[in-house]
N, C-alpha and C positions, 0 to 999 in steps of 0.2 A: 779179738773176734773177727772175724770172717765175714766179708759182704758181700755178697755173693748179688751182682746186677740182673735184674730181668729187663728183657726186651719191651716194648710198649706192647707187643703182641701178645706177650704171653700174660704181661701183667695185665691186660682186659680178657685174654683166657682165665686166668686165675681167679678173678673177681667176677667171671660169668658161671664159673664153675660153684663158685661160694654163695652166690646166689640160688643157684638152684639149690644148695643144703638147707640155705636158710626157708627157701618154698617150702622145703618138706620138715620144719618145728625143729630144726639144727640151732643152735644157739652160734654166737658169735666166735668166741673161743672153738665152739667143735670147726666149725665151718673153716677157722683161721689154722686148725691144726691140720686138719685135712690138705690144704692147699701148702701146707708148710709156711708160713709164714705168723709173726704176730700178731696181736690184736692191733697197735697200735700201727703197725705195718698196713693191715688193712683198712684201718681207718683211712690211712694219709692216702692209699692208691686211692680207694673211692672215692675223697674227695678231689683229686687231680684227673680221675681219669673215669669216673663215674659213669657217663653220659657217653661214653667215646666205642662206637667200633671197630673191631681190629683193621679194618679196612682204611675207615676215617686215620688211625694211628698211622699206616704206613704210608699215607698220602703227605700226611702232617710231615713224615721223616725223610718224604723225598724232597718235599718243599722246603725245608731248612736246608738239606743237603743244595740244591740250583741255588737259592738265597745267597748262601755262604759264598759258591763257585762265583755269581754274579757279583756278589763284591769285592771278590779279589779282581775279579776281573776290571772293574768300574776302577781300585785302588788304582793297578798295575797303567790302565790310560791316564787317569789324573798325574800319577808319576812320569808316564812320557811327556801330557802335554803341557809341564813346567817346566821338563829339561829341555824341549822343544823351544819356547818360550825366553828361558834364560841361554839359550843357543844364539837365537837370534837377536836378543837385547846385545849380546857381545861384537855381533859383526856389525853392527850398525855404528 
């Protein structure tokens, strides 16, 4: 089977869009087939991603992105300043 990933974008498009089926007396199943997805697919988005605007998601995605960069970053000085360290433990 084939797993085809959606963006956080579009899986709060997809789930805003499933919402408006189910305003207008769409049942679960319709709403989930409409969007293409599961039922238990849409289960699990909603619960992960329920609350969340596409806007809040790609803030969320830029923030882990600098997070990430920041630790490598913070990694890569920690690593200089032991070889720094064990540099000058040696001349002494």
């Amino acid at each position: 089977m084939v797993r085809k990933t959606c963006t956080p974008e579009q899986i709060i498009n997809k789930l805003h869009e499933a919402e408006i089926l189910l305003s207008h007396w769409a049942t679960i199943g319709e709403a989930s087939k409409k969007i293409v997805v599961t039922e238990q697919t849409h289960y699990r988005w909603r619960k992960e991603c329920g609350g969340v605007r596409a806007d809040q998601a790609r803030r969320l995605r830029e923030l882990e992105q600098e997070n990430s960069r920041l630790k490598r970053l913070v990694a890569d000085l920690s690593l200089d300043n032991a070889m720094l360290k064990e540099a000058s433990r040696g001349n002494s």
